[in-house]
N, C-alpha and C positions, 0 to 999 in steps of 0.2 A: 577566717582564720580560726584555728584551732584554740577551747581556752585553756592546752598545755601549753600555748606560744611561750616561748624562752622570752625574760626579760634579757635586755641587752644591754650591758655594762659597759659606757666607754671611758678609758681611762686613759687621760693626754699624757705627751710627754714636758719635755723641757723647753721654755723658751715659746711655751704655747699655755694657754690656760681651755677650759672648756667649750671655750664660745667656737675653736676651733674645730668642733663637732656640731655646728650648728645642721650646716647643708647635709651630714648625715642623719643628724634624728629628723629633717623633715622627714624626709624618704623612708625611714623605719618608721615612722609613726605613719606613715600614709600607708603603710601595709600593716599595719594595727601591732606593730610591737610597742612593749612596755619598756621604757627606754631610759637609762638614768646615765648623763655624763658626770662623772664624777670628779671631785677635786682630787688633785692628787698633788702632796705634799711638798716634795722638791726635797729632800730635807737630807734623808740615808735612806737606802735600799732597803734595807730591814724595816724601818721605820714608818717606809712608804709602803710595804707590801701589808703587813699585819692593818695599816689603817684600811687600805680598800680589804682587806681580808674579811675587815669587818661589816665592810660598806656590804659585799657581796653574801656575807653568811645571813644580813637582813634581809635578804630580796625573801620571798615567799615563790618557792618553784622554780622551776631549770634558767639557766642562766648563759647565755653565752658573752664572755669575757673579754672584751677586745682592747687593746694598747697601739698606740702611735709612738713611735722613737726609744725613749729610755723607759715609758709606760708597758714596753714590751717585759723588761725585766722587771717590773713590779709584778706584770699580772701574772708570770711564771713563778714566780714565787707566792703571790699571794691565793694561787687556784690551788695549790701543792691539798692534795687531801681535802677538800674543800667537795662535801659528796654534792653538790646541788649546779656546778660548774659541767656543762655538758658538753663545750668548747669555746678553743681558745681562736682568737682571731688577731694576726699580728701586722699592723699597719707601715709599713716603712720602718720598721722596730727591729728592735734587741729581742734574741732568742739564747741566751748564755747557757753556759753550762756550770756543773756547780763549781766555785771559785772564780769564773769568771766574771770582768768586771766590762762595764759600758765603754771605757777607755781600752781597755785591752784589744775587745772587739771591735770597735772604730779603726784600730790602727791596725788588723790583721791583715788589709789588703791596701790598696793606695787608692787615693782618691777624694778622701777627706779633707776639706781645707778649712774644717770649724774652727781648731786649734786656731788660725790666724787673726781670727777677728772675736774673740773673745776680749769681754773686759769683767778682771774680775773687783769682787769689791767683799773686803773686810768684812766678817759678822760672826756670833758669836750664836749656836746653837744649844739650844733648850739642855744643854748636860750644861750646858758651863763651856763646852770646849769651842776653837776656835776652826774656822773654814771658811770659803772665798766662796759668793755667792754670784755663778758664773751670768751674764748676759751677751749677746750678741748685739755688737756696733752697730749702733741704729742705721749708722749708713749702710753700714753693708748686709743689712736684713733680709732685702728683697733679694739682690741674686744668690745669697749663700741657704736660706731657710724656703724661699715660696718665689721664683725664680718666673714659674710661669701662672703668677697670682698679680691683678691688677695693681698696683704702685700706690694708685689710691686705699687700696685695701689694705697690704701688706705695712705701710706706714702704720696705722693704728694697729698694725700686729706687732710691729716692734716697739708702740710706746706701751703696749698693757701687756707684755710678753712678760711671763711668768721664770726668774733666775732658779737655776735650780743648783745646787753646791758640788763643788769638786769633791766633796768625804763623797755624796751618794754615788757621782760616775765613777770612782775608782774601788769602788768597794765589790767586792767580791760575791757571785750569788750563791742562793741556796739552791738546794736540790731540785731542778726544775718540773715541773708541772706540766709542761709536753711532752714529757716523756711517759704519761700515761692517758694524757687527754688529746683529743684528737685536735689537729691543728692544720689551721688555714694563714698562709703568709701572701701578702701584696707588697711586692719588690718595687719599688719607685726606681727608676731606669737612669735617670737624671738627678739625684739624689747627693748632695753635698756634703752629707753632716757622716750620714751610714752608709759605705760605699755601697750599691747595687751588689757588685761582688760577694761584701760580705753578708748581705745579706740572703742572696743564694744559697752560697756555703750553710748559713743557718739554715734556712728554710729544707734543706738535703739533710742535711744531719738531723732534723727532729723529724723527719719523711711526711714533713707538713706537704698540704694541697696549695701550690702557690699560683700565681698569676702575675705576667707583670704589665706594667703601665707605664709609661710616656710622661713621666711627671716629676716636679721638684718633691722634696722631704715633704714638703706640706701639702699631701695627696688628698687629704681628708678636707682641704679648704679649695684646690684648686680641682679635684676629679673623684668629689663625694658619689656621684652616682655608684662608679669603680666600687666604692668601698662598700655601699650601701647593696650594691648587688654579693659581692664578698661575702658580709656578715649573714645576708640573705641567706646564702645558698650553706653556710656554715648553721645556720638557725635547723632550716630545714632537714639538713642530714640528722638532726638529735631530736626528730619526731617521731 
């Protein structure tokens, strides 16, 4: 490998925490990428993009930027102008446009049945103000989030599953970042949370490289190889 290889940025979404990239950074490190999954906050949109903004302006050399679910609308905002981002990579994810919010987008096509099994729970964020810190019914984890992920797996995915707040899905984005950086979308086919549908429709409108796959929301735990060739092949076009 080349030593310009792109570090590889992964940034989860909601309802997942980073371990949920595990089976990918094997696979990118076993092709010698430098590979950093990153926390990513849960908190507000704005909030959460300036922190990986920062996470990403520390890397040393080209970068390619990838998001899972509501981490898609982080990393479009947080690549915005960002000279070291050499492409975006969006996982079963949000691709918004500016004003557009994770809820609006969810609900543009039919198919989503997240809405039903949410539970939310009172909390108070670091201004002082107050928001509902959303998680998914442990029961119903497996077929609504990772549908074709072992049972034994997917339980300890819903008991360390990271709540992410209603302020951050309803909140509107910035100016998005695909729209000058080159972009790769993975359409999860059987997808519960982000219709397939819509995420087409995204994947068309930012004239992103997409592919799809045969898999629940949680692509990146049940069909890493998928992804890991993805961000592969999005690495290698910014050589």
């Amino acid at each position: 490998m080349s030593a310009q290889q792109p570090t590889v940025v992964l940034v989860h979404g909601a309802f997942a925490d980073s371990s949920s990239w595990n089976g990918v950074v094997e696979r990118l490190q076993a092709h010698g990428y430098p590979v950093i999954a990153a926390g990513n906050p849960l908190r507000t949109l704005s909030g959460d993009a300036a922190y990986i903004r920062q996470v990403v302006a520390a890397v040393d050399g080209p970068v390619v930027l990838v998001g899972h679910s509501y981490g898609g609308s982080v990393i479009s905002g947080a690549a915005k102008d960002l000279g070291n981002v050499r492409a975006l990579v969006f996982v079963a994810a949000f691709l918004p446009d500016e004003g557009e919010s994770a809820i609006t987008l969810s609900g543009k096509f039919p198919g989503s049945t997240l809405g039903e099994v949410l539970r939310p729970v009172p909390v108070t964020l670091p201004d002082g103000s107050g928001a509902n810190d959303l998680y998914i019914e442990k029961a119903a984890f497996h077929g609504q989030f990772a549908a074709d992920v072992a049972e034994e797996t997917t339980s300890v995915m819903a008991a360390t599953q990271r709540p992410v707040t209603d302020v951050a899905l309803g909140e509107g984005a910035s100016a998005p970042a695909w729209r000058d950086i080159p972009s790769w979308v993975l359409v999860a086919m059987e997808d519960r949370n982000i219709p397939p549908q819509a995420q087409t429709f995204m994947a068309e409108r930012a004239g992103a490289t997409a592919v799809s796959v045969t898999a629940s929301h949680a692509v990146a735990v049940s069909r890493p190889g998928d992804v890991a060739r993805l961000i592969n092949e999005a690495a290698q076009a910014t050589l």
